[in-house]
LUMBA-332367 format. One record per atom (N, C-alpha, C): z, x, y. Coordinates in pm, whole numbers, padded with zeros to 5 digits, always signed. Each point is the difference from the previous one (the first is absolute). Layout:
BEGIN
ZXY
...
//
This chain:
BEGIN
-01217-01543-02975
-00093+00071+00088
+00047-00016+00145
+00015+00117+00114
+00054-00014+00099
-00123-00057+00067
+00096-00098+00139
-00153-00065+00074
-00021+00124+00105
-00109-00082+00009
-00068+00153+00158
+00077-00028+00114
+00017+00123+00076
+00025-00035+00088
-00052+00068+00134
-00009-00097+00116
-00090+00024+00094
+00124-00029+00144
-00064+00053+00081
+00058-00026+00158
-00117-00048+00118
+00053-00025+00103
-00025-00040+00095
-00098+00085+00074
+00017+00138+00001
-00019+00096+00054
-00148+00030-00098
+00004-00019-00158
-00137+00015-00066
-00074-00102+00004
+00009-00100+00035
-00075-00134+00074
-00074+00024+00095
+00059+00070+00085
-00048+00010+00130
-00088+00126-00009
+00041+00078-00109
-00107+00134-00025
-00176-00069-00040
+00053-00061-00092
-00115-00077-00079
-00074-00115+00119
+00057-00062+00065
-00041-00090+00109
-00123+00098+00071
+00088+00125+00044
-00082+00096+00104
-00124+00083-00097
+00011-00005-00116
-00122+00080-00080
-00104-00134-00019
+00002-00120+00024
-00116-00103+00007
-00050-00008+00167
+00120-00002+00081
-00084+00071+00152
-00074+00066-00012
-00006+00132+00013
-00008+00116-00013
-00152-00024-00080
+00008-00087-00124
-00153-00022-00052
-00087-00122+00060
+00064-00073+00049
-00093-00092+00121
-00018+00052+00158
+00030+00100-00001
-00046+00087+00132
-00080+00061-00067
+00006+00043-00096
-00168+00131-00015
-00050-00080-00067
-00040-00127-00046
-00065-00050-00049
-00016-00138+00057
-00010-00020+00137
+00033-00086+00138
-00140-00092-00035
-00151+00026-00039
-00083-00021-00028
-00045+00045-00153
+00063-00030-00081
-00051+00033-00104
+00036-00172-00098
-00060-00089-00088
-00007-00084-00088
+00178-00037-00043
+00112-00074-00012
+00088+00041-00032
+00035-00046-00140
+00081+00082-00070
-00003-00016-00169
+00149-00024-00015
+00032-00103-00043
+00144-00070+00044
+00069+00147-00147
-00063-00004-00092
+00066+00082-00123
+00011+00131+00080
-00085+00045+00085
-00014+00172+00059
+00111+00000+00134
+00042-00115+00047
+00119-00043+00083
+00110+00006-00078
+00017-00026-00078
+00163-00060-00079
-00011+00124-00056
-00098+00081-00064
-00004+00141-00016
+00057+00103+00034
-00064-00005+00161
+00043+00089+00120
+00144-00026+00014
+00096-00131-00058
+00123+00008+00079
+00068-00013-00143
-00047+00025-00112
+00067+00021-00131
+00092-00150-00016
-00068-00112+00012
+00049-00111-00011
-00105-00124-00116
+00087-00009-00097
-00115-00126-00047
-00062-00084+00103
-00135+00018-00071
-00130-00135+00081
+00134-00139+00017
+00044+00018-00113
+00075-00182-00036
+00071-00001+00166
+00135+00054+00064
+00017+00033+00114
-00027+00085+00061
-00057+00034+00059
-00049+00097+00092
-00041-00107+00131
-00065-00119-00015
-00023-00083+00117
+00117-00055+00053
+00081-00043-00055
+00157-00052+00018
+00066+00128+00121
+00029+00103-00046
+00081+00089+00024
-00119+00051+00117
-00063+00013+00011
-00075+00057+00124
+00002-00093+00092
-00029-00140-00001
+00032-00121+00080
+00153-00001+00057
+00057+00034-00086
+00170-00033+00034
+00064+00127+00089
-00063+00127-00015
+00016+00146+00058
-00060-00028+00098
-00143-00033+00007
-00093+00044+00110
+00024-00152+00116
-00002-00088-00009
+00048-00098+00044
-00168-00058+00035
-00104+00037-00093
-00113-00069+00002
-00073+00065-00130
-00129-00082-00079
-00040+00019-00098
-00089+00137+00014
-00059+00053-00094
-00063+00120-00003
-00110-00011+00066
-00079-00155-00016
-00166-00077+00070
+00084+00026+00190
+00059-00032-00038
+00078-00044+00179
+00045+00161+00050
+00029+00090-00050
+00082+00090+00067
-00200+00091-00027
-00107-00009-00049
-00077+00082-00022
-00081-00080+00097
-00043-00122+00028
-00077-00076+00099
+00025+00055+00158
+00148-00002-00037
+00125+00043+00156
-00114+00120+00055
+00065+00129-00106
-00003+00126+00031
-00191-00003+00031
-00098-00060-00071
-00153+00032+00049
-00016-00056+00105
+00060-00108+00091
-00003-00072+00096
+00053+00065+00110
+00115+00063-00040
+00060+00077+00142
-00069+00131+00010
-00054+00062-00132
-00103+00105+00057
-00128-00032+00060
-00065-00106-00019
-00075-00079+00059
+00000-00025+00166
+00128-00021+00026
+00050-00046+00153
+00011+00184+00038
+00032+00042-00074
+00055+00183+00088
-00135+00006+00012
-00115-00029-00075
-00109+00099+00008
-00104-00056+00133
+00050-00180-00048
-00108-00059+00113
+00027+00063+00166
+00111+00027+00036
+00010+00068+00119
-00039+00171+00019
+00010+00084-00095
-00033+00111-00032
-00144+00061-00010
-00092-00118-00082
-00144+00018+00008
-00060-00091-00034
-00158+00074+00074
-00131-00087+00003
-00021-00017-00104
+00058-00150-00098
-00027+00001-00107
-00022-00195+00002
-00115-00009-00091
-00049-00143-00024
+00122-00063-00074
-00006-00132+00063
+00080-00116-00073
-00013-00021-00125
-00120-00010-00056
-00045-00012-00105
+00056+00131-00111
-00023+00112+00027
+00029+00112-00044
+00140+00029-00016
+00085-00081+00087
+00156-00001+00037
+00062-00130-00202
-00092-00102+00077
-00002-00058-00130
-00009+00012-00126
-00125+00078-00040
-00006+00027-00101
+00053+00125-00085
+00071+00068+00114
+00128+00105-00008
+00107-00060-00053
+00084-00102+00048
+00101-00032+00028
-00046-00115-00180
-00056+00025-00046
-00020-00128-00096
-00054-00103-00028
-00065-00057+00137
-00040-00160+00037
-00202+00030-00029
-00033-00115-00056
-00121-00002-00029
-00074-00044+00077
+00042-00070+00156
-00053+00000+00084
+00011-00018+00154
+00002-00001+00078
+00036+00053+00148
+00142-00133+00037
-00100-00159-00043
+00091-00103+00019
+00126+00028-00051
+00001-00005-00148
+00117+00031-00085
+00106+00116+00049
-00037+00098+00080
+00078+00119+00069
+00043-00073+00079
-00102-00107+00113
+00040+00005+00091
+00130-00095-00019
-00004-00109-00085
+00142-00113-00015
+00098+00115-00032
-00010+00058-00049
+00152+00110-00048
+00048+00080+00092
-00134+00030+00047
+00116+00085+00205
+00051-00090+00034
-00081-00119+00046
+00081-00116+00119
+00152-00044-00070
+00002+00009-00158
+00089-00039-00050
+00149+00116+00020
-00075+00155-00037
+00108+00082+00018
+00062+00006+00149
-00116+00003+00107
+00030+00097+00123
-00052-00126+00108
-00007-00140-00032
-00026-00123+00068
-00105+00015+00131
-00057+00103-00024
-00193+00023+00049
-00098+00017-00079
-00117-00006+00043
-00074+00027-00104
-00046+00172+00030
-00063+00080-00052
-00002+00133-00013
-00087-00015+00137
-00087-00034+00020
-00091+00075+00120
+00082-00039+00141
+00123-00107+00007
+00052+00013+00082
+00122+00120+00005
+00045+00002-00092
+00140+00127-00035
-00081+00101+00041
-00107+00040-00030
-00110+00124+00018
+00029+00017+00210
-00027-00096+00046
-00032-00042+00149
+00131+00032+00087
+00117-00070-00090
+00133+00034+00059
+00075+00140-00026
-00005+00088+00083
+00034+00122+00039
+00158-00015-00083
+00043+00135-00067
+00169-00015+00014
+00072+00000+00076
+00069-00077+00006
+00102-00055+00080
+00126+00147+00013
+00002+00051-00100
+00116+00133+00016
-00102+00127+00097
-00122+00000-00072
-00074+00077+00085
-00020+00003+00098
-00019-00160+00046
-00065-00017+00138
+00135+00028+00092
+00124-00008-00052
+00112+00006+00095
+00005+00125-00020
-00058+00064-00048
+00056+00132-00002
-00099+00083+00106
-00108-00029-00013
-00026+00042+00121
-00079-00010+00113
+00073-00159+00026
+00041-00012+00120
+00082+00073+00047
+00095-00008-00055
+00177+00045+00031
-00060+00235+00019
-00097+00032-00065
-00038+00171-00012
-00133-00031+00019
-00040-00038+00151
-00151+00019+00049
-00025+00188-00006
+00070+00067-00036
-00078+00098-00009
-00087+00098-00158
-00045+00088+00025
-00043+00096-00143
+00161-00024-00076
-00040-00017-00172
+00081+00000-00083
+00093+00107+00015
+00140+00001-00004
+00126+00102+00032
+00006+00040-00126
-00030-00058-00101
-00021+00100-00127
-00111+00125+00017
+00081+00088-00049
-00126+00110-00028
-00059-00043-00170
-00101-00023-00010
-00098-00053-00083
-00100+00163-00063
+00010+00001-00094
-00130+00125-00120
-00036-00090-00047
-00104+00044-00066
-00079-00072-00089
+00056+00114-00149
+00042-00006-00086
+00005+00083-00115
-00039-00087-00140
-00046+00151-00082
-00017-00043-00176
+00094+00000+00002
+00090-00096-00094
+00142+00050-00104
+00012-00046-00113
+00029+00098-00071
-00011-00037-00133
+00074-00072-00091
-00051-00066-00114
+00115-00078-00046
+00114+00085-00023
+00112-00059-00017
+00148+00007+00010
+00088-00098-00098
+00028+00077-00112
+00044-00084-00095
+00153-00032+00014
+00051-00133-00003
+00123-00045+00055
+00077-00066-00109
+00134+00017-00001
+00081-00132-00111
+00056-00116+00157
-00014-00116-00044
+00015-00092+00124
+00107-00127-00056
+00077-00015+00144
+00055-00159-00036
-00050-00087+00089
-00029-00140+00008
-00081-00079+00035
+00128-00124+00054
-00006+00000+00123
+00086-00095+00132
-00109-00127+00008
+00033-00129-00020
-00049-00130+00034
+00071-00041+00096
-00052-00009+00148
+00093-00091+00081
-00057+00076+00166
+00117-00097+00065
-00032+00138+00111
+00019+00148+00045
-00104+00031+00053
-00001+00150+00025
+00183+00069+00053
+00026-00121+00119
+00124+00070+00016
+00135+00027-00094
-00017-00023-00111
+00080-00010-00142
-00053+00152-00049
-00105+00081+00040
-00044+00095-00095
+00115+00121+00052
+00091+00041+00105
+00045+00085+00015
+00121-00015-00107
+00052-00117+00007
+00126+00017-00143
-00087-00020-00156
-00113-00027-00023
-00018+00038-00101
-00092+00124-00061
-00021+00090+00137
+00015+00137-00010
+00145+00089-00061
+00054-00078+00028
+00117+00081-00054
+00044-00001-00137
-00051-00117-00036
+00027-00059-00157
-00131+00106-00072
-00108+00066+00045
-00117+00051-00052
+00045+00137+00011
+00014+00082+00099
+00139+00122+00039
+00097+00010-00119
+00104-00077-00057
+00073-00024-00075
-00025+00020-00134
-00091-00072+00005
-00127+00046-00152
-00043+00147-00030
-00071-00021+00096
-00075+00163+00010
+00096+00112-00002
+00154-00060+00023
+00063+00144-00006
+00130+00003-00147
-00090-00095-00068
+00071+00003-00099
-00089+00081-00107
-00145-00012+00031
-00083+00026-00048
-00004+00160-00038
+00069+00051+00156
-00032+00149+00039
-00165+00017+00056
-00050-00090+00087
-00123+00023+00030
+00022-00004+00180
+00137-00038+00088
-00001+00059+00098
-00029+00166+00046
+00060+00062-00065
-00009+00195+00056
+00036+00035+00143
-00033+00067+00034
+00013+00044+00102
-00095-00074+00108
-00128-00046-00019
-00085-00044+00054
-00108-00095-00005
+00058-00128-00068
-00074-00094-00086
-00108-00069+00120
-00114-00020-00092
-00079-00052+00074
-00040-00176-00023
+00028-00036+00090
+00004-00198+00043
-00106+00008+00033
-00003-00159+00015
-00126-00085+00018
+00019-00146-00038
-00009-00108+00117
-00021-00093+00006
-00172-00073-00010
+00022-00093-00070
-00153-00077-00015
+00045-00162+00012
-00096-00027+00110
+00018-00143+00068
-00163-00049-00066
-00021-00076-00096
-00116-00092-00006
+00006-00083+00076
+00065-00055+00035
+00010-00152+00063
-00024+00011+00174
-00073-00105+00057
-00012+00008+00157
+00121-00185+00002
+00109+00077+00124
+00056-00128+00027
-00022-00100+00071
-00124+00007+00086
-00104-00090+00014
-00079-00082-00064
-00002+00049-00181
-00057-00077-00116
+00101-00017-00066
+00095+00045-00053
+00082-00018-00108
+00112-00078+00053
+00054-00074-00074
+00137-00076+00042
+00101+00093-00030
+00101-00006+00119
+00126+00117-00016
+00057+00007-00120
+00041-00111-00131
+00065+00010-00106
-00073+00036-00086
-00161+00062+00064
-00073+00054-00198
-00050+00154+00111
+00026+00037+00091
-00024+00109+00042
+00037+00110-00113
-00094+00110-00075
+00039+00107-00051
+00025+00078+00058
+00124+00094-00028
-00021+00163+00027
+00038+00090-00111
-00059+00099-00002
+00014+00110-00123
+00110+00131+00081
+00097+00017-00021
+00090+00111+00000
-00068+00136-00105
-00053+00097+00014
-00009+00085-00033
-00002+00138-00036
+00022+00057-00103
+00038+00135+00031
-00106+00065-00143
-00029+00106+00072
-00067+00115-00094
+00017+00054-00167
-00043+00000-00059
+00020+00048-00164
-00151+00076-00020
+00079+00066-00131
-00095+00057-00082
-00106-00069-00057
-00070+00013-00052
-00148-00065-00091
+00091-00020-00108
+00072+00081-00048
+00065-00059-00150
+00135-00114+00036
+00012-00053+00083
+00122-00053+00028
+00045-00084-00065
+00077-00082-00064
-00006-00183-00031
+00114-00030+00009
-00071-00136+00077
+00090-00125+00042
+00073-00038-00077
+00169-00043+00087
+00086-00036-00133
+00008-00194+00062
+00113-00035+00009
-00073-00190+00019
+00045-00007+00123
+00002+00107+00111
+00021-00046+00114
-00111+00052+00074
-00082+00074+00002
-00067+00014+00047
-00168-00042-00052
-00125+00009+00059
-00099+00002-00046
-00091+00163+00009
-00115+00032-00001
-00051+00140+00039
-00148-00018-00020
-00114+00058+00167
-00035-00054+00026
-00089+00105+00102
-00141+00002+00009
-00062+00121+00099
-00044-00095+00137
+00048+00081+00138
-00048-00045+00111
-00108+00083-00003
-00141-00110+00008
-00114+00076+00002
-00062+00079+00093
-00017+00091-00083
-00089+00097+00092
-00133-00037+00117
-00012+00025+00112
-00083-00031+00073
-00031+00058+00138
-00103+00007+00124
+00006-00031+00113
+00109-00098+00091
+00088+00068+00054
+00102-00080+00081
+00001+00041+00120
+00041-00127+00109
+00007+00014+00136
+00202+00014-00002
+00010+00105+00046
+00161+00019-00026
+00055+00042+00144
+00045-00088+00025
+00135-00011+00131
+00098+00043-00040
+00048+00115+00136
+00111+00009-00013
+00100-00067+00089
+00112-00018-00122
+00101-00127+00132
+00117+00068-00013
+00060+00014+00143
+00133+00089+00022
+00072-00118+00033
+00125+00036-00074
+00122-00085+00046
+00093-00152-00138
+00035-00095+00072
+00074-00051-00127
-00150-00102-00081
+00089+00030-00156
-00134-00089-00080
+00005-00124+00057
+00113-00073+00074
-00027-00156+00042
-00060-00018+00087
-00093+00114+00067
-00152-00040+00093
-00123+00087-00074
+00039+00001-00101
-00142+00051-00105
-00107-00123+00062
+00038-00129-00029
-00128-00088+00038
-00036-00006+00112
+00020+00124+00099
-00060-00003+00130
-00112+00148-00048
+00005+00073-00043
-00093+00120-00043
-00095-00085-00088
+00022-00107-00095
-00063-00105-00065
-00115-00020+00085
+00051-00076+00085
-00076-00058+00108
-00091+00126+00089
+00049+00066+00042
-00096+00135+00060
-00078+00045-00123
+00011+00018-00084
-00107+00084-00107
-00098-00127-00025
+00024-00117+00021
-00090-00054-00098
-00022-00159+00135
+00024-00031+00068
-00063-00077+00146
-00029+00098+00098
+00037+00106+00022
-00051+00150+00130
-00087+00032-00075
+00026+00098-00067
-00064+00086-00050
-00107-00017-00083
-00052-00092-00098
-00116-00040-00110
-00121-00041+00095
+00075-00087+00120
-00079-00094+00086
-00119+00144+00039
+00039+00068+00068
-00043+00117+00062
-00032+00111-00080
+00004-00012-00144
+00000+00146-00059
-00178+00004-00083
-00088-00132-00036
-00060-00036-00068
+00009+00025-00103
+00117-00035-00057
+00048-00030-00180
+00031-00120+00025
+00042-00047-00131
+00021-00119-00044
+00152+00027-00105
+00127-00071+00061
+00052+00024-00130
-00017-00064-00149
+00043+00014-00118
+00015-00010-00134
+00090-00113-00023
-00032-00126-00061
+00095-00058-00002
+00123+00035-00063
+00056+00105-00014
+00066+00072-00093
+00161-00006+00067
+00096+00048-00075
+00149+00033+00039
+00005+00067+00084
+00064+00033+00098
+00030+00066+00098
+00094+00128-00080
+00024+00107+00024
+00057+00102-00053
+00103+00068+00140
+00156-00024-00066
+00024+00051+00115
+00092+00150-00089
-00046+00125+00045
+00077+00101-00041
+00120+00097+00083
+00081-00008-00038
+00152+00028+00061
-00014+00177-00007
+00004+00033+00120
+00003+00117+00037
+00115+00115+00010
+00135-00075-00004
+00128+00019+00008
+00090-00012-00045
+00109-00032-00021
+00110-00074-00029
+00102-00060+00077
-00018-00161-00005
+00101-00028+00117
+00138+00038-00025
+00045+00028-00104
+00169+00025-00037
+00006+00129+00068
-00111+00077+00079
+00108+00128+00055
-00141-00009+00106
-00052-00063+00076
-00085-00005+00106
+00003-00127+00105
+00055+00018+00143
+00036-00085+00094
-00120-00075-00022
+00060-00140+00014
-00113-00107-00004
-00144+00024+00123
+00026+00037+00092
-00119+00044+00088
-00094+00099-00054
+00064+00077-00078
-00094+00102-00065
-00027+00021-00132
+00015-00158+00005
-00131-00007-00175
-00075+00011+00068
-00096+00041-00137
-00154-00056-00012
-00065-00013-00108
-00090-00073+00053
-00061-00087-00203
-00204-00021+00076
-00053+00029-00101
-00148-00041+00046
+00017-00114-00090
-00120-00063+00062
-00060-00133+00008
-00107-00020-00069
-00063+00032-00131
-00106+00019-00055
-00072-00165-00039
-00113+00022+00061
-00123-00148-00025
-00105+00103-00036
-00046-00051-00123
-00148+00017-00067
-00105-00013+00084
-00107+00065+00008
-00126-00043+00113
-00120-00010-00143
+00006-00170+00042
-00087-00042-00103
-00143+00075-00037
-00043-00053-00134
-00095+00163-00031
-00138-00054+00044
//
């Protein structure tokens, strides 16, 4: 009987289809069999191999992720401690509170108090109205096949190219493919080596993933969408205008949600001054 055989590359497929189910199920009971499920791995290892990939246990990388939405939201909105808590998992305000001081070495109602530090320099440094032009738009979901970057942001332009490469093996570039970047992570909460980003590009409803990619809907919603002209390596200055300018003054609230950034162009035949990409933040409901 021949043995199976597997790669590196379907590891990492299967790794990203148990993400992928602890993000939409961020608050939901977790079922270690409906995990090892999701990533087509025996219960027997499935904890091993996610520990050794992820470089923390499934309790630890799911505690992480409700805690740092926790910290995005406590600055974002008028929302009770208690309520933050019993969101995030904890059965009671104390018990939340030892696990902030532990993640983010404050306790929440002080992190709440301390302004961002990227924000606040930001504008200082642009005392004036946000230089983004800012809409408010519906947009609808947008169904994507995605590859998923751990690390820092400034690493995502060469592994755009590795996602490019894909996609045009695929035959799903054309004449006019439509991108999209998705940033969950704030680098003010997240540590630079577990920062996500999603590389994305457009498909059909019937599409399927082969083991390099995952596929995946940016949800439909109300968005505050900036537009930012010029190179993607000051995207996090339109960051900063859509969402420290602009929310402050707009009376919304953003979503603790991914940031959506959609590529308007193509840099392979458009001078770096004249990209442009909006800036899409959810305006919480």
């Amino acid at each position: 009987m021949p043995r199976r055989q597997t790669t590196e590359a379907d590891y990492q497929r299967r790794l990203l289809r148990v993400q992928q189910y602890l993000q939409e199920h961020l608050d939901a009971p977790l079922e270690p069999a409906a995990l090892a499920h999701a990533a087509h791995f025996s219960l027997h290892h499935f904890h091993r191999i996610f520990r050794a990939q992820m470089g923390e246990t499934v309790m630890e990388h799911v505690r992480r992720l409700r805690l740092e939405r926790a910290a995005r939201r406590l600055r974002a909105a008028d929302v009770r401690l208690l309520d933050l808590a019993l969101e995030a998992g904890y059965e009671s305000h104390e018990a939340f509170t030892r696990a902030f001081i532990a993640r983010f070495g404050v306790p929440p109602s002080s992190f709440r108090e301390q302004p961002s530090s990227r924000v606040l320099a930001w504008q200082q440094a642009h005392p004036r109205a946000p230089a983004a032009d800012v809409q408010l738009r519906d947009c609808p979901a947008v169904h994507v096949a995605f590859m998923r970057h751990r690390g820092s942001y400034a690493d995502v332009g060469h592994f755009w190219e590795r996602m490019m490469a894909w996609a045009a093996r695929q035959g799903l570039l054309g004449s006019a493919p439509v991108l999209y970047g998705v940033c969950p992570d704030d680098p003010e909460v997240t540590e630079e080596a577990l920062l996500r980003f999603d590389a994305c590009v457009v498909v059909g409803d019937g599409f399927v993933a082969d083991d390099a990619v995952g596929v995946t809907d940016i949800p439909a919603g109300t968005y505050a969408v900036g537009l930012h002209r010029g190179s993607y390596a000051r995207l996090g200055e339109t960051y900063l205008d859509v969402i420290g300018r602009w929310f402050p003054t707009s009376g919304y609230e953003p979503a603790p949600d991914a940031v959506i950034e959609h590529y308007l162009n193509d840099p392979a035949w458009t001078p770096e001054e004249a990209l442009l990409t909006e800036v899409r933040v959810r305006v919480a409901d």
